[in-house]
TIPATI-667432 format. One line per 4 residues: number of its first residue (from 0); their letters; for each residue x, y, z of N, C-alpha, C, O. Coordinates in Angstrom, 2 decimals. Layout:
<nodes>
NUM = A = X/Y/Z/X/Y/Z/X/Y/Z/X/Y/Z  ...
</nodes>
This chain:
<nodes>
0 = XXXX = -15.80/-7.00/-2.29/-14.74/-6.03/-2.18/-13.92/-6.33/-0.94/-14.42/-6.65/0.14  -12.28/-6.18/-1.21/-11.31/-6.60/0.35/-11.90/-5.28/0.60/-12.33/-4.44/-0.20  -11.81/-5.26/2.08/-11.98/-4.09/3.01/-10.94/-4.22/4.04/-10.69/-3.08/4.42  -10.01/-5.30/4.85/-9.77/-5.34/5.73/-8.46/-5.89/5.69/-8.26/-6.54/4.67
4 = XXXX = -7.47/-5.81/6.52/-6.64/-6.61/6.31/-6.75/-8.44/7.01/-6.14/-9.50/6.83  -8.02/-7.89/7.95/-8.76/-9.58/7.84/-9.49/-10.31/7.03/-9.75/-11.50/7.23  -9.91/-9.58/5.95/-10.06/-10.11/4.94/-9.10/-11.10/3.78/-9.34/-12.02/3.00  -8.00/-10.36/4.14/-7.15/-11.20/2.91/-6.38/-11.99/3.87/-5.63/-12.74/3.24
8 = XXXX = -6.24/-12.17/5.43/-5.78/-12.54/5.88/-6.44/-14.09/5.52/-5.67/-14.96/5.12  -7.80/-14.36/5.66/-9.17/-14.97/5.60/-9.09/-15.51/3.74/-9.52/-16.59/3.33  -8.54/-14.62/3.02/-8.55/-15.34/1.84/-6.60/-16.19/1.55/-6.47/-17.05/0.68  -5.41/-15.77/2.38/-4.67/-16.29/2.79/-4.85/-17.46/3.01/-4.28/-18.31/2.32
12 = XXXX = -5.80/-17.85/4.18/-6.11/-19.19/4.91/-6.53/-20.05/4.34/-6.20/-21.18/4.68  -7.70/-19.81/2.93/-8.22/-20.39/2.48/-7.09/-20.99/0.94/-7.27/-21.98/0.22  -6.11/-20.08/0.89/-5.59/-20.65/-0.34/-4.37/-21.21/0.66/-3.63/-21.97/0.04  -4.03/-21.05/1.86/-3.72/-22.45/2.57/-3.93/-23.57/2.53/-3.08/-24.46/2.40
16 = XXXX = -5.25/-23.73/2.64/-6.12/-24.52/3.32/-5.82/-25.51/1.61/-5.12/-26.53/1.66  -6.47/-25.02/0.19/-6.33/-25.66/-0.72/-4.70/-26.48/-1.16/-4.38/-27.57/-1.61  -3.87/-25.07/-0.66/-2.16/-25.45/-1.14/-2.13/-26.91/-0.52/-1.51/-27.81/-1.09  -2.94/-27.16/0.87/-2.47/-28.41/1.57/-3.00/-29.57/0.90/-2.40/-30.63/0.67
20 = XXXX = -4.32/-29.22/0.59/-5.53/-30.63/-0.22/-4.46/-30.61/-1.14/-3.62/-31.38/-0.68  -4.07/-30.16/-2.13/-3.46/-30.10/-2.93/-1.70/-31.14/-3.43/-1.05/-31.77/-4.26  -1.82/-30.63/-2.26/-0.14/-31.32/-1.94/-0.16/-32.48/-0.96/0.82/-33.18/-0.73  -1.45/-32.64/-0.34/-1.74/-34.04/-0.28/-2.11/-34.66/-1.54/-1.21/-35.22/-2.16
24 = XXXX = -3.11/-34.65/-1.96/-3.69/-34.79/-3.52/-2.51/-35.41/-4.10/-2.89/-36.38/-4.75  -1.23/-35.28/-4.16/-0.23/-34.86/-5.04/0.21/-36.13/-4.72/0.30/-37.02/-5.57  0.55/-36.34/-3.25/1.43/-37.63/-2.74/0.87/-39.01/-2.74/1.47/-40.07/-2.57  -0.37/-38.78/-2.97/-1.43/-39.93/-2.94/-1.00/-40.97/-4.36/-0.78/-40.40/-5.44
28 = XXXX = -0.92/-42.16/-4.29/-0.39/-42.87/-5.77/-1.55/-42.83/-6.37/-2.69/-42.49/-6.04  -0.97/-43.33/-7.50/-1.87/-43.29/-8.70/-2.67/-42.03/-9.49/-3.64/-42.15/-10.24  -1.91/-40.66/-9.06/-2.35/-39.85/-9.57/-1.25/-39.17/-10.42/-0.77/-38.06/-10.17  -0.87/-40.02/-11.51/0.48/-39.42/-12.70/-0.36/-38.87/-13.35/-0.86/-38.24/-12.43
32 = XXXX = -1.01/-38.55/-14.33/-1.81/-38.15/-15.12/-2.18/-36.68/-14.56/-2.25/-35.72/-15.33  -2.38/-36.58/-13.38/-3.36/-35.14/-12.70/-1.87/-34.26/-12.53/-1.81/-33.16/-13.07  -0.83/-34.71/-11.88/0.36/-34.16/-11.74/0.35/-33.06/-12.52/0.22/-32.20/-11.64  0.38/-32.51/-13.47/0.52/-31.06/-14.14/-0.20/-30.65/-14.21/-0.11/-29.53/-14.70
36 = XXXX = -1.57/-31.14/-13.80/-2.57/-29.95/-13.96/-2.85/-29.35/-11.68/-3.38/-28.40/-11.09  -2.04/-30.76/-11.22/-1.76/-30.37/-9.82/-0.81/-29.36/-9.99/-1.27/-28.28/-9.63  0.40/-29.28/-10.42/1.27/-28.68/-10.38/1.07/-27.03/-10.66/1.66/-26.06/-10.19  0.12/-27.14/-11.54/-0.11/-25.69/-12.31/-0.94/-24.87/-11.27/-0.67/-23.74/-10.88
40 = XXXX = -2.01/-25.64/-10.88/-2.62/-25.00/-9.38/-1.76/-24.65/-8.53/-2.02/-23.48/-8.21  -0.72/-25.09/-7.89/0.00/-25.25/-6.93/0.69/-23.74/-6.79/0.68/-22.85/-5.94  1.47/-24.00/-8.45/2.10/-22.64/-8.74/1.06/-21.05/-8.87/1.41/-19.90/-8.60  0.30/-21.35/-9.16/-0.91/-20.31/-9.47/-1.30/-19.70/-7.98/-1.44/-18.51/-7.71
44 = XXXX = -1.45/-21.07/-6.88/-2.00/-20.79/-5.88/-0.77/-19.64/-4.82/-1.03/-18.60/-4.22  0.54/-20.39/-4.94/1.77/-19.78/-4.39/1.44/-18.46/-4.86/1.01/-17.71/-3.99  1.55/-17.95/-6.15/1.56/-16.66/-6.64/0.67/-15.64/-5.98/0.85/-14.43/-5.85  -0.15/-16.28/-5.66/-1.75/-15.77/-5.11/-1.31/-15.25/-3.98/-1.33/-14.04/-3.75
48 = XXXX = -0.79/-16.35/-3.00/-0.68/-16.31/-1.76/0.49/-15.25/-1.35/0.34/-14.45/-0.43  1.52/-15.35/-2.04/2.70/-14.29/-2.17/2.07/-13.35/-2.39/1.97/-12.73/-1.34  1.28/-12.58/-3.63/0.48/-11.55/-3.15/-0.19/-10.85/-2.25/-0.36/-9.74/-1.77  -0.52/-12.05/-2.22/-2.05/-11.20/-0.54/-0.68/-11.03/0.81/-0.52/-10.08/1.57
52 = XXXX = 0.11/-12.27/0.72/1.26/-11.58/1.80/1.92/-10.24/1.98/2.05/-9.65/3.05  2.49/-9.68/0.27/2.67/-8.76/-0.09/1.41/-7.60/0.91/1.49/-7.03/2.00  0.63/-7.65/0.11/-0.58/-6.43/0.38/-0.73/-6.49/1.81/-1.30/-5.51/2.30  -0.19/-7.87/3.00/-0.78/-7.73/4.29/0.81/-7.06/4.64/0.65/-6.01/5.26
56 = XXXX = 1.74/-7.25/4.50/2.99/-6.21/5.01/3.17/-5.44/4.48/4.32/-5.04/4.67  2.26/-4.46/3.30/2.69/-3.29/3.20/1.42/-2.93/4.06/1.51/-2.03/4.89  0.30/-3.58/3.89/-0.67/-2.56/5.13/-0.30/-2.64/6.62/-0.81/-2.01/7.54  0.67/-3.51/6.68/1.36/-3.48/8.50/2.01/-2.02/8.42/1.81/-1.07/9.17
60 = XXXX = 3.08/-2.11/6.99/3.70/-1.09/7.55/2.94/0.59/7.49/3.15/1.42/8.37  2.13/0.82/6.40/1.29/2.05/6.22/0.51/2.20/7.85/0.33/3.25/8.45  0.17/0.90/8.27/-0.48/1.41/9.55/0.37/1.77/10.74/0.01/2.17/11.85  1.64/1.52/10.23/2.49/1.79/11.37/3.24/3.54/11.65/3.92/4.09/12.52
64 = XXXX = 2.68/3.87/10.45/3.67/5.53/10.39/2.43/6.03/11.03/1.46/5.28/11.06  2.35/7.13/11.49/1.82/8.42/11.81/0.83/8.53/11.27/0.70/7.64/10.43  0.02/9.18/11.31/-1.44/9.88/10.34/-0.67/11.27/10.03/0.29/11.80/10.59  -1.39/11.63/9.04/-0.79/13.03/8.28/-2.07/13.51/8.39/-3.25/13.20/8.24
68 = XXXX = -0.92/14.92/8.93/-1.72/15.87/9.24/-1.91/16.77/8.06/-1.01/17.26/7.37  -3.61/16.96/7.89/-3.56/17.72/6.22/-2.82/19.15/6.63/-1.95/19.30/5.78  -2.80/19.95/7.30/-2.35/21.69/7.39/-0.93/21.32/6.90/-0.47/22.03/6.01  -0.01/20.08/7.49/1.43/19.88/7.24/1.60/19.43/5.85/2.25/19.97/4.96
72 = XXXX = 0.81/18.19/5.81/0.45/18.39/4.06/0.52/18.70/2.89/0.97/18.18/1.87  -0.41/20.40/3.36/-0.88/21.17/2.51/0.55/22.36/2.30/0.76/22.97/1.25  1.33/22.47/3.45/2.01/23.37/3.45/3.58/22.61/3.05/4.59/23.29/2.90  3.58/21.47/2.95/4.46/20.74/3.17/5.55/20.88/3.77/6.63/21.19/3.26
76 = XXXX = 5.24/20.57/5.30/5.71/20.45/6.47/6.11/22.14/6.54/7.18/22.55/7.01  5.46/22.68/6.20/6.10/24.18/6.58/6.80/25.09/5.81/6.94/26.31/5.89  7.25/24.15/4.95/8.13/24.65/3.78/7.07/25.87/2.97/7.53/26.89/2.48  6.36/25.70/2.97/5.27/26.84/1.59/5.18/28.04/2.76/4.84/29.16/2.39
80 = XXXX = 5.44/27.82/3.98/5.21/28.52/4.62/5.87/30.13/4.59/5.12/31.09/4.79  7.44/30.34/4.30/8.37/30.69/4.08/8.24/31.34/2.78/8.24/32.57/2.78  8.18/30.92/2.06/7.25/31.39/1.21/6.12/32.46/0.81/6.17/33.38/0.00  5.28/32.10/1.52/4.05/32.57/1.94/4.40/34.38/2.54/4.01/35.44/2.06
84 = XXXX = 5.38/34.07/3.86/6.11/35.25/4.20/6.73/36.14/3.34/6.56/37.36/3.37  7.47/35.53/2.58/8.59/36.39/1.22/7.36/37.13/0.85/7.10/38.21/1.39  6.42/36.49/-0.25/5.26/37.31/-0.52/5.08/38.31/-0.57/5.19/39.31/-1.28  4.54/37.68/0.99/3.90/39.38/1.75/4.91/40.02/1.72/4.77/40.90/0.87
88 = XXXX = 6.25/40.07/2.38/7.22/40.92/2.84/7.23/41.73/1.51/7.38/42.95/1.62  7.10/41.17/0.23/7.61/41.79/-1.30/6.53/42.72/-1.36/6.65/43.92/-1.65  5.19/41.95/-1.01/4.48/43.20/-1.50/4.31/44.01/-0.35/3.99/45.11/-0.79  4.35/44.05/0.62/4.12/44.94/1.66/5.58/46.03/1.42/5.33/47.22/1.60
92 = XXXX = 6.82/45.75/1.11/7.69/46.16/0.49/7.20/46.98/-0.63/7.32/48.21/-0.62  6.68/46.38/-1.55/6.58/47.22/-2.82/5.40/48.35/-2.89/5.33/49.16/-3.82  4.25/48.31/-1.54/3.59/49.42/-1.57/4.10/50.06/-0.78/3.76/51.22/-0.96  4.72/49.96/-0.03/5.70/50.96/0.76/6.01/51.71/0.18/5.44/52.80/0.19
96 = XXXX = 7.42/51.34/-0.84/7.94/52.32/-2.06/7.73/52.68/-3.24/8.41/53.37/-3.99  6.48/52.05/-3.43/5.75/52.97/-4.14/4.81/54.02/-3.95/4.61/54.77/-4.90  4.07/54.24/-2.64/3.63/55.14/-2.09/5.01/56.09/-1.95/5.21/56.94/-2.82  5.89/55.95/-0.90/6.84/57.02/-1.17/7.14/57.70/-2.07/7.08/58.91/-1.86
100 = XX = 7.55/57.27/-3.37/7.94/57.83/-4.73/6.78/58.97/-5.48/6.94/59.59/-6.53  5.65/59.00/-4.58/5.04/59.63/-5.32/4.14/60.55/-4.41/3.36/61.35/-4.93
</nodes>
């Protein structure tokens, strides 16, 4: 299981590490025949690697905002709050005048 963002950093390196064997592999003569099945790795491996890049700058940026606070959250940012007041005010309102009326 990734856990870390040193983890994929660590599986990054390693599909480095192959992209290079690889693309040495590639320049070396006498290897026409392997060429598309080099090639197909190559592309497979890029894809890979563009991913895990992906997943390491969106976890830069998630670690970069704030922590959320659950009460703000829950109330969303205050807004339910207002709310919450009307409520009461209605019903504290409505036993008011209804006690009066009677």
């Amino acid at each position: 299981m990734i856990g870390t963002a040193q983890d994929l950093e660590a599986m990054r390196q390693v599909i480095d590490g192959e992209i290079f064997r690889l693309t040495t592999l590639r320049m070396l003569p006498g290897r026409r025949g392997e060429l598309d099945y080099i090639d197909g790795e190559l592309a497979a491996l890029s894809r890979d690697r563009r991913a895990l890049s992906i997943a390491l700058i969106n976890r830069e940026i998630e670690a970069s905002r704030n922590p959320v606070s659950f009460s703000r959250w829950v109330s969303g940012n205050g807004a339910l709050d207002d709310v919450r007041k009307r409520r009461l005010v209605d019903r504290t309102a409505s036993r008011l005048f209804s006690n009066q009326g009677g």
